[in-house]
C-alpha positions, 0 to 999 in steps of 0.5 A: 500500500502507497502511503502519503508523502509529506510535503516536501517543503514544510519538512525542510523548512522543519530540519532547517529550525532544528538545526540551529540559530540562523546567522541574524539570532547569532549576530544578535546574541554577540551585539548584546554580549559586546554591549554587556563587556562594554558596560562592564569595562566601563564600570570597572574603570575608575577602580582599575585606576584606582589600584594603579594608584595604590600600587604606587603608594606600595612601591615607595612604601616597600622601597622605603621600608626595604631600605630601613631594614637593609641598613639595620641589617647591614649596620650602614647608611642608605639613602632614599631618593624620588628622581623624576628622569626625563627621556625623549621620546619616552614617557617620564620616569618617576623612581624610587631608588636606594642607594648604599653609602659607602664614600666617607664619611658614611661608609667604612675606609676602604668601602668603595664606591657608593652602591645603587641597592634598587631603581624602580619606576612607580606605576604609571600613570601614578607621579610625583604630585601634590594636588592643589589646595589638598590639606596636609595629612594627619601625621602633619609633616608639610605639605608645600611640596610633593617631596617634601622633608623637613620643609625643604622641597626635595629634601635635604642638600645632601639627602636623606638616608637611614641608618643602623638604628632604623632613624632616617636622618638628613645626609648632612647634619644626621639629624632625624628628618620627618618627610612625606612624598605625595603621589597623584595626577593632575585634575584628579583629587580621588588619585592622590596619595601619599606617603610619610616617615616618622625619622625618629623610628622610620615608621613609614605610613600610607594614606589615601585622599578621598577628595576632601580628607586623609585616611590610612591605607 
């Protein structure tokens, strides 16, 4: 017995919804997940930005603290600088770099030459910036320049470093010095940071500036 044979064109179109998406379902389904990417990108950024300027903070406040437990450790001096090196054609370098002293009158006789312990650049787009009209923080150590030590800009003449006892003093009378190093952009108060040492014991703190007050990190 002949049976009846389905309608040709209605089985394919049936096979066809059953095997899959067409390309116009798939094209939607990868515009609406880009959008969500997007969005999440977008939203993320601020705090992606943010951890860059905390990372910052870190570095200076690890370099200096490395610094404090190499001279207590190795009964010498080290000194603590924030060079800014300027290379054309190459973004600006903001360092940290800890040096060992050993030309007299710091080193012993006999020491050599001065001893560069570490360099490292801070992460950018993180500098040396103190933001305007920003107030000082609550350690109270000035806040006139972005490195600032004992009121001086920069620091002292001849530098400052730490000793065998853990104080950071001032190269050229071996006076404790209290210091801060400010870290920042431009146009941007929620970036700022900044970093103090007490140069009677070297206790180095982090602080985070919410755009109208200081608070430890």
């Amino acid at each position: 017995m002949n049976l009846p044979q389905p309608n040709s064109e209605s089985t394919r179109r049936s096979v066809n919804r059953e095997r899959g998406f067409t390309m116009i379902e798939l094209g939607v389904v990868i515009v609406i997940i880009i959008t969500i990417l997007a969005m999440a990108v977008f939203q993320l950024q601020p705090s992606l930005q943010d951890a860059k300027y905390d990372n910052a903070m870190r570095q200076v406040i690890s370099q200096l603290r490395q610094a404090r437990e190499y001279a207590i450790a190795n009964r010498r001096y080290v000194q603590v600088s924030f060079p800014i090196v300027v290379i054309a054609g190459q973004p600006t370098q903001y360092q940290v770099v800890t040096t060992q002293k050993n030309v007299a009158p710091y080193g012993p006789a006999g020491a050599g030459a001065d001893a560069v312990l570490s360099t490292v650049p801070i992460q950018v787009p993180a500098q040396y910036f103190l933001y305007p009209a920003s107030p000082d923080t609550p350690d109270g150590y000035g806040n006139a320049a972005a490195i600032e030590f004992e009121g001086l800009n920069g620091g002292p003449i001849l530098g400052m470093m730490f000793q065998s006892d853990g104080e950071l003093v001032d190269g050229g009378t071996l006076q404790p010095i209290n210091g801060t190093v400010f870290i920042g952009v431009p146009n941007q108060a929620t970036a700022s940071r900044a970093v103090t040492v007490l140069g009677g014991t070297g206790r180095v703190r982090g602080w985070k500036y919410t755009g109208a007050a200081w608070f430890q990190f």
